[in-house]
Backbone bond lengths (Angstrom), bond angles and torsions (degrees), N, CA, C in turn:
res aa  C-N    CA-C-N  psi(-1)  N-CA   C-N-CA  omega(-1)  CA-C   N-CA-C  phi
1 X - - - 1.452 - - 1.521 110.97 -
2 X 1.250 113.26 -31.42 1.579 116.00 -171.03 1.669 89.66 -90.45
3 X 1.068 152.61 -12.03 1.122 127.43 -163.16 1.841 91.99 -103.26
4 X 0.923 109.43 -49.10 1.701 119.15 175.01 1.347 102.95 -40.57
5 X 1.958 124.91 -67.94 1.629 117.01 163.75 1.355 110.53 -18.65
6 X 1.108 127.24 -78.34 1.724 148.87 -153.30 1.577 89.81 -59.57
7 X 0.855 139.57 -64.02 1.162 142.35 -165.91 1.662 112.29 -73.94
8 X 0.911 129.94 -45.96 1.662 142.72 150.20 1.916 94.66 -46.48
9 X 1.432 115.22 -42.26 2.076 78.40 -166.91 1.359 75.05 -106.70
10 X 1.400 163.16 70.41 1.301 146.99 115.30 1.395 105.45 -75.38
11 X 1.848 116.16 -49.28 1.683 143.54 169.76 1.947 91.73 -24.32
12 X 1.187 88.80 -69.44 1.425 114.25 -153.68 2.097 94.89 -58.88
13 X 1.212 114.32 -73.14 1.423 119.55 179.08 1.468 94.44 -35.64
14 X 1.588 112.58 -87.65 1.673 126.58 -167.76 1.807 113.67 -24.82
15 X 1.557 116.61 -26.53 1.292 122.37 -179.39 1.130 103.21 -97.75
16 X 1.582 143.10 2.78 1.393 135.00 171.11 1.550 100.22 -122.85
17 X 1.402 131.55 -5.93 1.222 108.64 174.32 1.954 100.44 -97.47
18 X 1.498 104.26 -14.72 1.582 114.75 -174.98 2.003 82.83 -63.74
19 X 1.112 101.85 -66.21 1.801 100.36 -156.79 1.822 93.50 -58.61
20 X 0.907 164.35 1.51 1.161 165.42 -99.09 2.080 101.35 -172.61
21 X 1.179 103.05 -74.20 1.303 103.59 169.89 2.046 95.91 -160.40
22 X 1.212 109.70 146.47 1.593 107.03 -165.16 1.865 90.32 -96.87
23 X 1.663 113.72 -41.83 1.520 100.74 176.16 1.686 129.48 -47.43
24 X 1.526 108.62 -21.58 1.316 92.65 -151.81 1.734 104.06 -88.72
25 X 1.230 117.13 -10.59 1.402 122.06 150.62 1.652 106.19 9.54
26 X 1.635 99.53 -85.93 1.164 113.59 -168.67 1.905 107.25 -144.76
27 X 1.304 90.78 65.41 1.993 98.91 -168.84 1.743 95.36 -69.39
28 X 1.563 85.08 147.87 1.425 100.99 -166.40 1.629 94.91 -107.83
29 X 1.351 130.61 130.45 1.261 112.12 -167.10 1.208 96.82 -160.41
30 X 1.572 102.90 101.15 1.735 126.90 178.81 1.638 122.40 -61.16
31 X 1.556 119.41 -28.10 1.448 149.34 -156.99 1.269 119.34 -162.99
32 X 1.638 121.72 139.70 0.700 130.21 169.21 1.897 126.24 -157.74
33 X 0.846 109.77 154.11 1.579 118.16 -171.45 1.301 110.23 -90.13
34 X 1.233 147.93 142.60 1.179 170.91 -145.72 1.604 104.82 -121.82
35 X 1.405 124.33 129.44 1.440 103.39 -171.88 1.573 94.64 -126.05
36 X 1.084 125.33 -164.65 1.575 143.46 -160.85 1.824 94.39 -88.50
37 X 0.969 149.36 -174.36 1.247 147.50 -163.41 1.793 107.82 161.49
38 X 1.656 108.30 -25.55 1.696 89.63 -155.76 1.462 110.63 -82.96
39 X 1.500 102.88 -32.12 1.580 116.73 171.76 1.633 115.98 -59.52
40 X 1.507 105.17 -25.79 1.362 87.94 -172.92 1.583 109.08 -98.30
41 X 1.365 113.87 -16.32 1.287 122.34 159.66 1.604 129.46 -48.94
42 X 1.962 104.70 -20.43 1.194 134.71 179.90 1.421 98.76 -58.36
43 X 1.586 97.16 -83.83 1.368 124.71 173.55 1.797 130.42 -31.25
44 X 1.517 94.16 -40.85 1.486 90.17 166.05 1.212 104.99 -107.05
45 X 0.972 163.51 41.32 1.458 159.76 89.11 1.729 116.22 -25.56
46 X 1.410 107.19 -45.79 1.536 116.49 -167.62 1.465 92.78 -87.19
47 X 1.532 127.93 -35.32 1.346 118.91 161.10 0.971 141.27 -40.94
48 X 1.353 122.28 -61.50 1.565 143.71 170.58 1.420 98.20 -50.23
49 X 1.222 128.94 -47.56 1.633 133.08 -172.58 1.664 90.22 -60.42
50 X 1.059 107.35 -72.83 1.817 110.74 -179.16 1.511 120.81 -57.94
51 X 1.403 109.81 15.54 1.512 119.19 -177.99 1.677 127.24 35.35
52 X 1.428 116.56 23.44 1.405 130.53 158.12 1.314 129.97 -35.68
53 X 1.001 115.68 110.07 1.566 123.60 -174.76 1.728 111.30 -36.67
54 X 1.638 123.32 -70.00 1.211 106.21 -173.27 1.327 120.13 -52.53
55 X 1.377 131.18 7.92 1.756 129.85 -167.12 1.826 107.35 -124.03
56 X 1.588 102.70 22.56 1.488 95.62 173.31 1.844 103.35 -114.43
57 X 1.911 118.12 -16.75 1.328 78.54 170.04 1.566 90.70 -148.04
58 X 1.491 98.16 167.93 1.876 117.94 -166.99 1.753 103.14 -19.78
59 X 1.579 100.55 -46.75 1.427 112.85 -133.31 1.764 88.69 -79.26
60 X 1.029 126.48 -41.77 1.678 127.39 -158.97 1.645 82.98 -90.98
61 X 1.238 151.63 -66.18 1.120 162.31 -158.73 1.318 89.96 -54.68
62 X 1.310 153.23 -40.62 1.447 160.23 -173.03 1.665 111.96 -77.60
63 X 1.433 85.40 -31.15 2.104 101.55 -163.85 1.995 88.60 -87.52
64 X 1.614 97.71 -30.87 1.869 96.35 -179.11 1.510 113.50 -60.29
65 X 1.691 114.94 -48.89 1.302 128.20 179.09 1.501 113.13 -41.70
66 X 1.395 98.99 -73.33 1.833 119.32 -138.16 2.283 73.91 -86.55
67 X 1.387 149.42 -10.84 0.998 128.10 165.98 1.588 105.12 77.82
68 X 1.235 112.34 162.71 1.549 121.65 -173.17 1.062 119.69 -86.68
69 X 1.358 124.94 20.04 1.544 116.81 148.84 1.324 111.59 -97.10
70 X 1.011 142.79 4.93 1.368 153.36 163.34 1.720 104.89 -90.91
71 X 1.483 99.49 152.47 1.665 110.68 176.83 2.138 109.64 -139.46
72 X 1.069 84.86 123.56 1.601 81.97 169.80 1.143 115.10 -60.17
73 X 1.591 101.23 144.47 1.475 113.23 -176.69 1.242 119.75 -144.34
74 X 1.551 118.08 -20.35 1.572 111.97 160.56 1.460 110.03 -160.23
75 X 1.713 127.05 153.74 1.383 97.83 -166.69 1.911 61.02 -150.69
76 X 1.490 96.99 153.94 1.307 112.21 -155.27 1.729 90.67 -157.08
77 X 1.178 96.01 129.76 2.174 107.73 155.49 1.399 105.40 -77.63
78 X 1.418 109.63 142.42 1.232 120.40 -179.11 1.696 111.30 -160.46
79 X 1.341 137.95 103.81 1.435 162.10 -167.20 1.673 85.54 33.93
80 X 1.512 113.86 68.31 1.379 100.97 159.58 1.370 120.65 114.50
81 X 1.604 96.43 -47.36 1.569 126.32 -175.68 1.499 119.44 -80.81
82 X 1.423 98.60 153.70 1.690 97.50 179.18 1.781 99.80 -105.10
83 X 1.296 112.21 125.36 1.274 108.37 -172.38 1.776 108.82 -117.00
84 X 1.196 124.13 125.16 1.505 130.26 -167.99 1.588 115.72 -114.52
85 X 1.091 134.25 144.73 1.417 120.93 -159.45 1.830 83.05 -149.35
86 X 1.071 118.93 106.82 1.440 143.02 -174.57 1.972 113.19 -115.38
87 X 1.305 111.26 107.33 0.991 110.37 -167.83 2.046 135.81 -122.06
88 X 0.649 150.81 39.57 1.862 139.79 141.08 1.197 109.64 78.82
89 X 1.183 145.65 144.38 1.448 146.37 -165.36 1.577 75.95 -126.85
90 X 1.154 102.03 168.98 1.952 115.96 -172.61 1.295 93.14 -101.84
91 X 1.562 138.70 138.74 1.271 134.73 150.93 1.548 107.10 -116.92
92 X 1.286 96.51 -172.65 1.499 108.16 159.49 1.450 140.38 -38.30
93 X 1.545 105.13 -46.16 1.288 132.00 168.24 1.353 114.12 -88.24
94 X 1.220 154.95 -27.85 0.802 152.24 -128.60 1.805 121.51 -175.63
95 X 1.143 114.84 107.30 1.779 131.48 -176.83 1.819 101.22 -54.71
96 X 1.339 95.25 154.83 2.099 98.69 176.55 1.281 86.08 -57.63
97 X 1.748 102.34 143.39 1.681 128.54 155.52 1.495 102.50 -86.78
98 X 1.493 102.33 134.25 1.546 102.09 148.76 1.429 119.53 -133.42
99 X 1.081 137.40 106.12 1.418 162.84 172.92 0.914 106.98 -68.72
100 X 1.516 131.78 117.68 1.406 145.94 152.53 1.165 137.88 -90.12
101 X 0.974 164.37 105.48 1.048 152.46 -169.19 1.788 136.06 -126.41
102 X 1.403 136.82 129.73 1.188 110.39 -164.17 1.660 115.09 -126.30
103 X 0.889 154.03 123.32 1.137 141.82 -136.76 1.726 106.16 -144.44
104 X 1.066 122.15 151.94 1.744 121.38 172.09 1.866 116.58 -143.30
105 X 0.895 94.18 157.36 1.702 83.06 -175.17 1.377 103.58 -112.64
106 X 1.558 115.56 124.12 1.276 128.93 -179.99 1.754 111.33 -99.33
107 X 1.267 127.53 145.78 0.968 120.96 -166.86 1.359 131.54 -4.78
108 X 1.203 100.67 52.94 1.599 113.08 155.81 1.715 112.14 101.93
109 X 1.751 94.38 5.63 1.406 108.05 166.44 1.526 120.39 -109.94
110 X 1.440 122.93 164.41 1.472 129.78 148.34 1.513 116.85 -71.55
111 X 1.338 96.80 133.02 1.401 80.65 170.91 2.008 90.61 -145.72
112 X 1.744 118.74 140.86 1.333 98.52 164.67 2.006 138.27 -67.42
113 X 0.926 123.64 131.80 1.366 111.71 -175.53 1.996 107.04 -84.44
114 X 1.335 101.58 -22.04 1.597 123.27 -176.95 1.480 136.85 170.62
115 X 1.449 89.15 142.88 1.994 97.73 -166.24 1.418 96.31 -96.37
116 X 1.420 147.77 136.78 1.609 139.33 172.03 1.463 90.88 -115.09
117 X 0.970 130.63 142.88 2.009 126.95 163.43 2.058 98.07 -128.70
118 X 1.280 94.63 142.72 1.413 104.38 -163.26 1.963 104.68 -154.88
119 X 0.887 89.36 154.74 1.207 96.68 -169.14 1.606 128.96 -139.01
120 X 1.565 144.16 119.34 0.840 132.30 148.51 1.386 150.26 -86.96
121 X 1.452 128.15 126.30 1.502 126.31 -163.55 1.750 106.14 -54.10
122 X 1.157 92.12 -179.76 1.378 114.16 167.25 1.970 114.16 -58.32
123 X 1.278 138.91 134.36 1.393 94.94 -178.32 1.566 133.68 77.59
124 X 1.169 103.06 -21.60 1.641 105.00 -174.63 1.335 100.28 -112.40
125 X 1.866 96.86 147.48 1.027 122.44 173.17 1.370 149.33 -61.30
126 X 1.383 94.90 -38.90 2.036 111.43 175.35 2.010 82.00 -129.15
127 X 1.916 79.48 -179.71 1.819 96.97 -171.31 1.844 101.07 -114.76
128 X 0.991 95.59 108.17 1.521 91.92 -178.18 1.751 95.57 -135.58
129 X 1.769 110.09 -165.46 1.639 101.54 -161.09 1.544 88.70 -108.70
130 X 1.587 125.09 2.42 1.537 97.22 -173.40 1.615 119.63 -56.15
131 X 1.201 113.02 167.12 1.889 122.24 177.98 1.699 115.58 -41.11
132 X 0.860 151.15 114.57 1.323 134.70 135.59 1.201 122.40 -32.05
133 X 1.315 118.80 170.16 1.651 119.00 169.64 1.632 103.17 -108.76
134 X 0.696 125.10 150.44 1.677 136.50 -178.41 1.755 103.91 -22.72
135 X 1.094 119.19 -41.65 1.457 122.12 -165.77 1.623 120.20 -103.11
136 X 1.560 105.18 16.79 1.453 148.01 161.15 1.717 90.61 54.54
């Protein structure tokens, strides 16, 4: 019975992170950029003090960062950490985003440990930071 559950909400996840973004399954990601973290670590610090809804869990606190052109797409434990992978639809202007993020809760706070931003071209296979060509 427990293995059938597990297997029924993988069904269930795998069809909302597929409609969501289909790479991040299993994103292959050679490079990545390092983003700013201390200011916003500011900000949700002064949150949590002010007891604000987006700053009590991984998932909205992740959706605050990476901003509304980004969409959650998988949030995973990892040695401790809450790890969120928030991602970019490809346009015209602009190659898939993939936003990482890793976060841990210290005495009874959030705090981020790291922002990664990564990107895949037009055509391309994994998300790393090399150039696009004009037509992404």
């Amino acid at each position: 019975m427990g293995f059938t559950n597990a297997i029924r909400s993988l069904i269930i996840l795998s069809i909302f992170i597929c409609g969501a973004a289909t790479a991040i399954e299993q994103p292959i990601v050679v490079s990545f950029a390092d983003q700013p973290i201390l200011k916003f670590n500011q900000k949700l610090e002064l949150a949590q003090q002010q007891k604000r809804s987006w700053s009590k869990q991984p998932e909205s606190i992740s959706a605050h960062y990476a901003g509304s052109n980004f969409q959650l797409a998988k949030v995973k434990q990892y040695q401790g950490k809450v790890v969120t992978y928030n991602v970019s639809g490809a346009s015209a202007e602009h190659p898939k985003m993939l936003l990482i993020l890793s976060m841990e809760k210290q005495k009874n706070r959030w705090k981020l440990d790291a922002a990664r931003l990564t990107w895949q071209c037009k055509n391309g296979l994994h998300f790393g930071t090399d150039r696009c060509s004009n037509n992404h």
